[in-house]
Structures are given as C-alpha cells and as structure tokens.
C-alpha positions as CSV (number, residue, x, y, z in Angstrom):
1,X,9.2,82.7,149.3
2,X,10.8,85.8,150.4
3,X,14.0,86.8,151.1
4,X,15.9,83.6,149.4
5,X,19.4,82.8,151.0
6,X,22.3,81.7,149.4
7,X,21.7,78.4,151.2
8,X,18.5,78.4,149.8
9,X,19.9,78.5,146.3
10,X,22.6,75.5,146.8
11,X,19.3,73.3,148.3
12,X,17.6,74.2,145.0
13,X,20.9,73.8,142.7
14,X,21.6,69.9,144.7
15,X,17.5,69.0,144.3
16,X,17.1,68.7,148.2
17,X,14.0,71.4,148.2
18,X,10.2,70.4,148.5
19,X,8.0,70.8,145.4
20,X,6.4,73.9,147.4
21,X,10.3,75.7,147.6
22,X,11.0,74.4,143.9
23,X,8.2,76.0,142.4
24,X,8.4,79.4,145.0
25,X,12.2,80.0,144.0
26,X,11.5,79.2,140.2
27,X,8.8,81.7,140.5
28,X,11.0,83.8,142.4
29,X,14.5,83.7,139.2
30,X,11.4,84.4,137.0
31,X,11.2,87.8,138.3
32,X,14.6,88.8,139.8
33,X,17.8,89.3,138.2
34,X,20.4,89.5,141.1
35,X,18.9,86.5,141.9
36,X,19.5,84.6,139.2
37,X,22.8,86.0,139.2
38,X,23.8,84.4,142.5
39,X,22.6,81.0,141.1
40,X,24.6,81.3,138.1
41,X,28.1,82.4,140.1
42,X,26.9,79.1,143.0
43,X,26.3,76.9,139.7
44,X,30.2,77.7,138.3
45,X,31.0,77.0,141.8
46,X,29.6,74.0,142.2
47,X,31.0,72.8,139.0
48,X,34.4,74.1,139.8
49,X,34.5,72.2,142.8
50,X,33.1,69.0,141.4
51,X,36.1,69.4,139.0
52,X,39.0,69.2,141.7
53,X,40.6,65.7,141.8
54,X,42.8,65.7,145.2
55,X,44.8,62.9,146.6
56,X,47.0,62.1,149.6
57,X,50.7,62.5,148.8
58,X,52.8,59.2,148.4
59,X,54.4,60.1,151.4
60,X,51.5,60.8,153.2
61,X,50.5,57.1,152.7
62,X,53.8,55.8,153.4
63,X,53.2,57.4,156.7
64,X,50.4,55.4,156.9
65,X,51.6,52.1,156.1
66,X,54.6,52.4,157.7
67,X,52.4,53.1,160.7
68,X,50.4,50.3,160.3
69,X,53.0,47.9,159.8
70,X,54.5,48.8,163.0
71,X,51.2,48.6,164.9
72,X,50.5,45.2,163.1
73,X,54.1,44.1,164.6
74,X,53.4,45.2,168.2
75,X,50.2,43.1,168.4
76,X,51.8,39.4,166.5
C-alpha cells in the first residue's frame, strides 16, 4: 500500500480497515519511520480528544426549557 494518508492512518488507528489494508500498513510502519511517527502524533490525538468532557451551559438549557415551556403553553 503505497502512499498511506493520514486518513488512512485514523481508519487503521479506529479498526475500520480490511484485513488486506491491516496487514499492508503494518507492513508498511515496519519499514518507515515518518510513518510511524504520524501514527503516534494521530494516536495522542485521538486520545486527547477522547479525554474532552464538554457540556451545554446552564443557561444554554434554560434557554431550552424555557423555550419549551412556552411552546408547550401555546399548543394546551
């Protein structure tokens, strides 16, 4: 497998490749160094962003509610 994209790489690192591109771009860190390099900086990636824990702001779902509760009054 020549020629391996980053996109490549984040198939391989999330399991979504065939046996045939498994085994091509294991075949393929074997032997290149750079390569292996962009897998390591995509894997710290990939952890960071599993790591991030986001939530909507209190008054961001107030909004919403409130919203709601208006809507709900409208229709009864």
């Amino acid at each position: 497998m020549a020629n391996l994209t980053p996109e490549d790489l984040l198939l391989y690192l999330y399991k979504e490749t065939s046996e045939e591109q498994t085994t091509a771009i294991e075949s393929a860190l074997k032997q290149d160094w750079t390569l292996r390099e962009k897998l390591a900086v995509l894997k710290t990636s990939l952890e960071r962003l599993n790591g991030i824990k986001k939530s909507p702001s209190t008054r961001a779902i107030l909004n919403v509610l409130n919203y709601a509760r208006k809507k709900n009054e409208v229709v009864n």
